[in-house]
C-alpha positions in Angstrom: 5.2 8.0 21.0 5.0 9.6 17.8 3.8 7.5 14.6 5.6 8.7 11.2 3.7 7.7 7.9 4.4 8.7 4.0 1.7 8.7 1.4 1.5 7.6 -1.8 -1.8 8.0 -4.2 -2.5 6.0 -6.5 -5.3 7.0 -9.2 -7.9 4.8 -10.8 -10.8 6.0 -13.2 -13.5 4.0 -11.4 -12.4 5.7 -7.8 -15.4 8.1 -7.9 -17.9 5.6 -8.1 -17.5 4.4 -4.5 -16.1 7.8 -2.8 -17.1 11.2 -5.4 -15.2 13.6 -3.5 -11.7 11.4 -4.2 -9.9 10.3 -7.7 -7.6 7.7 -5.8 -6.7 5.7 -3.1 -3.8 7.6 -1.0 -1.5 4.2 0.4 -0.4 5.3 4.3 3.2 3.5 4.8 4.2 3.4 8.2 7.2 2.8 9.7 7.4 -0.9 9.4 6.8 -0.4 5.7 9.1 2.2 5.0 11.4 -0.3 2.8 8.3 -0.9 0.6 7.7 2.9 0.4 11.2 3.6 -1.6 11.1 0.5 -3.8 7.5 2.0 -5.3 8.6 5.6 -4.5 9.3 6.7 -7.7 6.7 5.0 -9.5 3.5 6.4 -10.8 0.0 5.6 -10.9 0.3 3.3 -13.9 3.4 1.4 -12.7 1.1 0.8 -9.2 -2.0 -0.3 -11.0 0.0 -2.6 -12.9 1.7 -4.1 -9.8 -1.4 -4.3 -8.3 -2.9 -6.3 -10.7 -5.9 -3.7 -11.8 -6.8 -0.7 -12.9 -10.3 -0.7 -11.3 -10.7 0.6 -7.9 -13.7 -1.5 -7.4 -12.2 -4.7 -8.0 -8.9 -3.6 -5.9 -11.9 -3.0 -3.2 -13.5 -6.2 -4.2 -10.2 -8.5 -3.7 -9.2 -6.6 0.0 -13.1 -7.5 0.9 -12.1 -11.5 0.1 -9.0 -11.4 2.0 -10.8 -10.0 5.1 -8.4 -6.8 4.9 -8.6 -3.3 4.6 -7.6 -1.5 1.1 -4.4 -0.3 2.3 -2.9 -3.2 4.4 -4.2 -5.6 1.2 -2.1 -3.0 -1.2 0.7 -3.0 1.0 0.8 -6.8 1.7 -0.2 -7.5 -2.5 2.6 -4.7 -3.6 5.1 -6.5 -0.8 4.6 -10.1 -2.2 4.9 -8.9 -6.0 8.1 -7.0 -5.1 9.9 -9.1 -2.9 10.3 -6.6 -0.5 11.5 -8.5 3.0 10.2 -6.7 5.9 13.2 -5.2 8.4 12.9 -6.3 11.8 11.8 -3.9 13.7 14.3 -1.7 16.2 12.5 -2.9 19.3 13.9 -6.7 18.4 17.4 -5.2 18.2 17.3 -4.0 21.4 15.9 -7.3 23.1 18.6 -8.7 21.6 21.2 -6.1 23.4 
């Protein structure tokens, strides 16, 4: 079983601090997320910081640490709450239901 994910990088100035060899956080969206992939699709690094809620890195880092969560599933899940994004059931419920 093959797992498909897109990428999405989002820049912050502060990135370097923490990892020197990387200017931004690349956001992995697999397929269960692929809805909330093409609503923020088109959107830049600005946009993203600003529907994250930061522009720092470290404090992005800082607020995944409280919630017990890694940097990407806390981006995905902050970026799906301030969107409104519903999550699509997945094809393996469609076929129980068959």
């Amino acid at each position: 079983m093959t797992s498909n994910q897109i990428f999405k990088s989002v820049y912050f100035s502060d990135h370097k601090e923490t990892n020197p060899k990387a200017k931004g956080v690349v956001l992995a969206f697999g397929e269960r997320n692929i809805d909330l992939y093409k609503s923020i699709a088109d959107l830049g690094s600005n946009e993203l910081r600003n529907l994250l809620g930061t522009d720092s890195y470290l404090e992005l880092e800082q607020r995944a640490q409280q919630e017990g969560l890694p940097v990407n599933t806390y981006c995905l899940w902050y970026l799906r709450k301030n969107l409104g994004v519903k999550k699509q059931k997945t094809q393996v419920i469609k076929n129980l239901k068959k």
